[in-house]
TORGU-894282 format. One record per residue (C-alpha): residue number from 1; residue in one letter; chain; x, y, z. Coordinates in Angstrom, 3 decimals. Layout:
BEGIN
[pt NUM,"A","A",[X,Y,Z]]
...
# end
This chain:
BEGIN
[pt 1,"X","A",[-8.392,19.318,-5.689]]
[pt 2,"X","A",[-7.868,22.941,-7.350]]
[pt 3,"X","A",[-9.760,24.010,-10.339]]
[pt 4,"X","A",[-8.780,27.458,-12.227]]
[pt 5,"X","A",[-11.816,28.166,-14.013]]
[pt 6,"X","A",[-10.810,30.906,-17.230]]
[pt 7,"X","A",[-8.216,32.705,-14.712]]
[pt 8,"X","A",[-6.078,35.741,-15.946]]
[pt 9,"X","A",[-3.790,37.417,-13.910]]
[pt 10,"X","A",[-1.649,40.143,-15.079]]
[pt 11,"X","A",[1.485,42.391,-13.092]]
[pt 12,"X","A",[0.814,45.937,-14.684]]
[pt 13,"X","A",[0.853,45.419,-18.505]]
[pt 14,"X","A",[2.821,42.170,-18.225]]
[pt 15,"X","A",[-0.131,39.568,-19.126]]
[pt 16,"X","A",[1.175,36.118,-17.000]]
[pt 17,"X","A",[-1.598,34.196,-16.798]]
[pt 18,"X","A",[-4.805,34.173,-19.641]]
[pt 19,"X","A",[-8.524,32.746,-19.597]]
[pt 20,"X","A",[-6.449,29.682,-18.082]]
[pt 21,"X","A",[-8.387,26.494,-17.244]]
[pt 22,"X","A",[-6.573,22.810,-15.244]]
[pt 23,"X","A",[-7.182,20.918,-12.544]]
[pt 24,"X","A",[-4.618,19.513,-10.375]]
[pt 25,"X","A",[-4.112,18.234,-7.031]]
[pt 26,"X","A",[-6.840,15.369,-6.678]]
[pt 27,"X","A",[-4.276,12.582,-6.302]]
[pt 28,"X","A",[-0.458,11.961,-5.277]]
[pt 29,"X","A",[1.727,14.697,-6.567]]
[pt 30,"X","A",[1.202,17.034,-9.252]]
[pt 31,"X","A",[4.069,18.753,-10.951]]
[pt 32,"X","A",[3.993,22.035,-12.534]]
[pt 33,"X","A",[7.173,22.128,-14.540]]
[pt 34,"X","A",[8.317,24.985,-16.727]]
[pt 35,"X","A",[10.885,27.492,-17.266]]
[pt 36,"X","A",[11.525,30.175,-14.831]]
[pt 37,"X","A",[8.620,33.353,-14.956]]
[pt 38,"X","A",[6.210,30.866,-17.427]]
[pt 39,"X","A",[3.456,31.632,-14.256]]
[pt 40,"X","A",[3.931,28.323,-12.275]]
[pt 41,"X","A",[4.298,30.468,-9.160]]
[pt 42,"X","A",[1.441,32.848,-9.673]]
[pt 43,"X","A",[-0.692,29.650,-10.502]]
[pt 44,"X","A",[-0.101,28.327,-7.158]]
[pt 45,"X","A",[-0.667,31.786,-5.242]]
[pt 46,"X","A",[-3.856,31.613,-6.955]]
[pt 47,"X","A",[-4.598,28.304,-5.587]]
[pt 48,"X","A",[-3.290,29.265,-1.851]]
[pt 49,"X","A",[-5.269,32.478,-2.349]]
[pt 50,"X","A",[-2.591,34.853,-1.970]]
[pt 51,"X","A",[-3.536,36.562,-4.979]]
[pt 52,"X","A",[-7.073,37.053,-6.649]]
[pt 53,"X","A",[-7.572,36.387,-10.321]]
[pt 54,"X","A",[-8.731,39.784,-12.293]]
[pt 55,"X","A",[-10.834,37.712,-13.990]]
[pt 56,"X","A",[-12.656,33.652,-13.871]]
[pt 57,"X","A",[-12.510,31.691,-10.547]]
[pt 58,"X","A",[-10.656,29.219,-8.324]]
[pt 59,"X","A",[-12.089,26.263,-6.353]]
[pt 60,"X","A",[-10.575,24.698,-3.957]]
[pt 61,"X","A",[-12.034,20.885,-2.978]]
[pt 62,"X","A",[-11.287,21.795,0.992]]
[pt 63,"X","A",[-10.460,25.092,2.656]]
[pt 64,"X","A",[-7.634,23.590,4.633]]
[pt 65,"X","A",[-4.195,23.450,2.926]]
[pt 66,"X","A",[-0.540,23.666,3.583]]
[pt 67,"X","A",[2.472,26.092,2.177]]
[pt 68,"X","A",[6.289,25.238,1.523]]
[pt 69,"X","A",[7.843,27.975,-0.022]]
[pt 70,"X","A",[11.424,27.850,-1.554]]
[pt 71,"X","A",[12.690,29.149,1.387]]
[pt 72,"X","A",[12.075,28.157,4.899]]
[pt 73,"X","A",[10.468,31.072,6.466]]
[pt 74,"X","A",[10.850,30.258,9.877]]
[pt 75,"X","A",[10.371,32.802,12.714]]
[pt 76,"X","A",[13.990,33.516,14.042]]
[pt 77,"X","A",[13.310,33.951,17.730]]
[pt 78,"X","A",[11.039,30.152,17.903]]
[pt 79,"X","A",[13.011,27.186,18.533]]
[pt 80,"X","A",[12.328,24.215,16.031]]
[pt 81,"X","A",[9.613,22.815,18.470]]
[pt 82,"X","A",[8.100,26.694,18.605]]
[pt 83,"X","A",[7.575,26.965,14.730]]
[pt 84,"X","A",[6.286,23.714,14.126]]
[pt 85,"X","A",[3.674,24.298,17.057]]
[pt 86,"X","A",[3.027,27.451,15.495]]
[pt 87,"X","A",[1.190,26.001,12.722]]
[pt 88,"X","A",[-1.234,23.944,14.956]]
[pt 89,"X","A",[-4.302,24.854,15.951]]
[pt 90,"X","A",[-4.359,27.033,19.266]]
[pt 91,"X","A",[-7.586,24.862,20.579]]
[pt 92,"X","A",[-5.563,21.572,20.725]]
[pt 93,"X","A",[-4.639,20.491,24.259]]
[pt 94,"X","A",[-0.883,20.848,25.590]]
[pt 95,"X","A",[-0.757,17.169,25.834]]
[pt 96,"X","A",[-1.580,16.554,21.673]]
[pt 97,"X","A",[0.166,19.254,20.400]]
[pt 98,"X","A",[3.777,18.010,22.047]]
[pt 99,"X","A",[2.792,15.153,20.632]]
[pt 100,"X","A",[2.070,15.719,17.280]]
[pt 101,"X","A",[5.666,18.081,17.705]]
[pt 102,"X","A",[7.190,14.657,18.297]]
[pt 103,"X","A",[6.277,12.374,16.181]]
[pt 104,"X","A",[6.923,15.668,13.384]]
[pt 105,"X","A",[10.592,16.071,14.958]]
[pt 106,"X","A",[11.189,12.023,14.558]]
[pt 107,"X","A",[10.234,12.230,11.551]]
[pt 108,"X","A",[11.934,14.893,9.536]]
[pt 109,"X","A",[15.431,13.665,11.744]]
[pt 110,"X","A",[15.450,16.724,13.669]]
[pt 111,"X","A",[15.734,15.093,16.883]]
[pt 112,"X","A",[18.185,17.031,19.856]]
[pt 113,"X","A",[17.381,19.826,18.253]]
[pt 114,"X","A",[14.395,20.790,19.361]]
[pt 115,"X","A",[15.265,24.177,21.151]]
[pt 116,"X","A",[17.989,24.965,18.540]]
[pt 117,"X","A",[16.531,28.510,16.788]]
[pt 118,"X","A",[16.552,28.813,12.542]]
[pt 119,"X","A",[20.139,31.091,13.095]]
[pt 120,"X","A",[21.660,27.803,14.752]]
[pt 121,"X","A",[20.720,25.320,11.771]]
[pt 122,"X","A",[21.854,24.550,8.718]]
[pt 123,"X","A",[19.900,25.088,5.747]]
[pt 124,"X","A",[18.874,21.756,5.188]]
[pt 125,"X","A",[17.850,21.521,8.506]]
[pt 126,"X","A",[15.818,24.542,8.027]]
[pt 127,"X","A",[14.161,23.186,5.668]]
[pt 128,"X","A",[13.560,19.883,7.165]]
[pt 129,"X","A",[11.656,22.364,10.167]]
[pt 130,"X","A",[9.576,23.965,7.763]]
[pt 131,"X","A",[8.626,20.647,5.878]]
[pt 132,"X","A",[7.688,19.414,9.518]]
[pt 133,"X","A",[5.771,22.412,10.101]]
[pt 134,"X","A",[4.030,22.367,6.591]]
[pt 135,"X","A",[2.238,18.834,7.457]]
[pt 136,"X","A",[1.551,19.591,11.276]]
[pt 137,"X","A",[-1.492,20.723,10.748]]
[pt 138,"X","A",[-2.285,17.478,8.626]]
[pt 139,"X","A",[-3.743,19.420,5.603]]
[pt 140,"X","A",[-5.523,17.271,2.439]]
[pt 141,"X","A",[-3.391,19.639,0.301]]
[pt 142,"X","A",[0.005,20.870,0.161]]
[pt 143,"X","A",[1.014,23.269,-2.410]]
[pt 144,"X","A",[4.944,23.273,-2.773]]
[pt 145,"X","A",[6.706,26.261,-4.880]]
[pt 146,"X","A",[10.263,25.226,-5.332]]
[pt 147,"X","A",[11.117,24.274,-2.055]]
[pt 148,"X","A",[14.403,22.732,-2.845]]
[pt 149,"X","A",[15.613,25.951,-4.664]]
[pt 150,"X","A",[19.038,27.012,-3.858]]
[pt 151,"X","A",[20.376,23.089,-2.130]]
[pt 152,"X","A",[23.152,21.631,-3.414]]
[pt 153,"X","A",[22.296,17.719,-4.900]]
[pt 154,"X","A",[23.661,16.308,-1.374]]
[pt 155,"X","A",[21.138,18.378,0.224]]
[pt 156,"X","A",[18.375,17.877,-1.744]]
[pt 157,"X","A",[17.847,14.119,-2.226]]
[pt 158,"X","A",[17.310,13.278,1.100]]
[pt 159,"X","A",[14.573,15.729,1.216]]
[pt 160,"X","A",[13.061,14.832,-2.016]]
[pt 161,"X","A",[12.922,11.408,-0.073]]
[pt 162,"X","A",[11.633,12.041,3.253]]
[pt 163,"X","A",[8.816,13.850,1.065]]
[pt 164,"X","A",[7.815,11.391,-1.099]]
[pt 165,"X","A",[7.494,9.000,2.492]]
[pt 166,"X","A",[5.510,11.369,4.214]]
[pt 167,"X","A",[2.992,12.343,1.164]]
[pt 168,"X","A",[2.931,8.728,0.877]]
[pt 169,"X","A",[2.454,8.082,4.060]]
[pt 170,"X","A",[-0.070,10.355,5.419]]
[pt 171,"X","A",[-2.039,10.211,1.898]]
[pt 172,"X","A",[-1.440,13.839,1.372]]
[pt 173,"X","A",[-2.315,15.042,-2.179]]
[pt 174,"X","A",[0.389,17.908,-3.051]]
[pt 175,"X","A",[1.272,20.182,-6.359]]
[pt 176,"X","A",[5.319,21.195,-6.906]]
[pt 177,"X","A",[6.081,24.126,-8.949]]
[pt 178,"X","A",[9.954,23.527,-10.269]]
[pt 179,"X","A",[11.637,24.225,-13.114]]
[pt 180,"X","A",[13.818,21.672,-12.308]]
[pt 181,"X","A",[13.166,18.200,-14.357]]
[pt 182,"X","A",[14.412,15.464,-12.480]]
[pt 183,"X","A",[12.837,16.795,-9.192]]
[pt 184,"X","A",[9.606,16.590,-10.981]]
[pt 185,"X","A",[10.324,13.415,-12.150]]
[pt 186,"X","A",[11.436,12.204,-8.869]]
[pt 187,"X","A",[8.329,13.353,-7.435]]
[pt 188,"X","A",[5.810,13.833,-9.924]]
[pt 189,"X","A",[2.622,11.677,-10.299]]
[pt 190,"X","A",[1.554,13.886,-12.744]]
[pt 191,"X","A",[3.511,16.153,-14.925]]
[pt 192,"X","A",[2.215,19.061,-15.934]]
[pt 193,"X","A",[4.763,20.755,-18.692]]
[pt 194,"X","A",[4.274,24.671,-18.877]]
[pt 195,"X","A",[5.359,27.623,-21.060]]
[pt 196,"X","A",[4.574,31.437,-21.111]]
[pt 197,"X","A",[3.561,34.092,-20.522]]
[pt 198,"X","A",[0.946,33.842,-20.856]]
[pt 199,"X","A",[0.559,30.373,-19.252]]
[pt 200,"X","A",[-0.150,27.497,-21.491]]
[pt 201,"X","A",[-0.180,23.949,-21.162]]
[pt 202,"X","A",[2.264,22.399,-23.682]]
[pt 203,"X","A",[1.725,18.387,-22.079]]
[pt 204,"X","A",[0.081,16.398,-19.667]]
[pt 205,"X","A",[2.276,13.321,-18.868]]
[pt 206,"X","A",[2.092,10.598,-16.327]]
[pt 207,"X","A",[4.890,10.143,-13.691]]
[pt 208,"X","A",[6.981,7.066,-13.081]]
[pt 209,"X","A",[5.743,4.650,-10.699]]
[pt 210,"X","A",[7.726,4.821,-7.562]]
[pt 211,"X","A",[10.498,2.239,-8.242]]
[pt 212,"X","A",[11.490,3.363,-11.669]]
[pt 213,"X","A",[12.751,6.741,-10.122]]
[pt 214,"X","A",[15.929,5.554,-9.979]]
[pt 215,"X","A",[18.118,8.294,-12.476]]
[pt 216,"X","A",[19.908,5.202,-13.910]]
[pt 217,"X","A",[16.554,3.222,-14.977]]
[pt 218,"X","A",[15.717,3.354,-18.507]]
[pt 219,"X","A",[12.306,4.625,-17.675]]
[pt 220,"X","A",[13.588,7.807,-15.938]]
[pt 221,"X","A",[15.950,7.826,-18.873]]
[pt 222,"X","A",[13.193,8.311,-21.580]]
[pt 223,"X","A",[10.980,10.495,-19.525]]
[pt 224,"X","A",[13.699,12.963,-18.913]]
[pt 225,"X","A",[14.748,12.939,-22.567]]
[pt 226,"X","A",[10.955,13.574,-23.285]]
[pt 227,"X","A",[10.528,16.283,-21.042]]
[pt 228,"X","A",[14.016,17.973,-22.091]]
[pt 229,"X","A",[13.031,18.033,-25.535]]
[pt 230,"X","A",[9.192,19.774,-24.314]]
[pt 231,"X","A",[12.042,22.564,-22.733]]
[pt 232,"X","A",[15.066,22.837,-26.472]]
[pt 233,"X","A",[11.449,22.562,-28.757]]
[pt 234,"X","A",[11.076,26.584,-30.133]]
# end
């Protein structure tokens, strides 16, 4: 769970974030959606801690969380197994942390290559390394900032689906930041619809359950039509 409590946060005299107030994250996924430079980004640094608010707090429900940022950020001279393992705790035995490497390799389909480096993958399998790495260290949150940005459609729904299975799976609660509407409907629990700057909250919708997010149900129909007309309103 994440809690900004009145935060403002400001880059020199541009004012992106105001005496904001939401909570987020307590359950399944939480989408911030909005149009590009609204603040959804600089609301989720806030939450990692990578920046401090000038002014009001944030709390955090645990200390421990995970990071996928829109691009991969893997370090170029670790093989897929290396960067995964990077993220684990350096106190966990040989034996468990190959282990826990495994089972992460299995399950993001990265399996053969193991020793490949980031420079001898593709970029969806780049990202499938850095999705692996992002729940190795089996975090109760994990903060997401447009990590499909840049992926062609072909690329992208598989990913969009091996995340939904392992959220679901390992009961991790997680918050997206996209502009992008039918990845937050494909994902999104909770939609949170944004505007700015200054950040404000325009509406507070509920996702579809998990079998209506088909794009060709009438359900994902009405809550895209919904959510497009949040974006055209003036």
């Amino acid at each position: 769970m994440i809690k900004w409590n009145n935060c403002s946060y400001a880059y020199g005299v541009l004012e992106v974030i105001r005496e904001f107030t939401l909570e987020a994250g307590g359950e399944g996924t939480t989408v911030l959606l909005g149009p590009s430079g609204c603040g959804k980004t600089t609301l989720l640094h806030l939450a990692a801690g990578l920046l401090d608010p000038l002014s009001g707090t944030v709390q955090r429900g645990s200390e421990r969380l995970s990071y996928l940022f829109q691009e991969p950020r893997l370090l170029p001279w670790k093989s897929v197994r290396e960067n995964i393992a990077f993220a684990l705790d350096e106190s966990m035995e040989a034996d468990e942390k190959e282990q826990r490497c495994n089972r992460l390799i299995s399950w993001v389909g990265l399996e053969g290559f193991e020793e490949y480096r980031p420079s001898q993958l593709s970029g969806g399998m780049e990202q499938r390394c850095a999705i692996a790495r992002a729940f190795a260290p089996q975090a109760p949150l994990l903060l997401m900032d447009e990590p499909f940005k840049g992926l062609d459609l072909k690329l992208k729904m598989p990913l969009i689906t091996l995340l939904n299975s392992l959220l679901a799976e390992r009961k991790t609660a997680a918050v997206l930041v996209t502009h992008d509407v039918r990845e937050a409907i494909l994902m999104g629990d909770r939609i949170l619809f944004l505007d700015g700057p200054p950040l404000a909250l325009k509406a507070d919708l509920e996702g579809l359950d998990p079998e209506e997010r088909d794009t060709s149900s009438r359900a994902f129909y009405d809550l895209e039509k919904r959510l497009y007309s949040l974006i055209l309103e003036e």
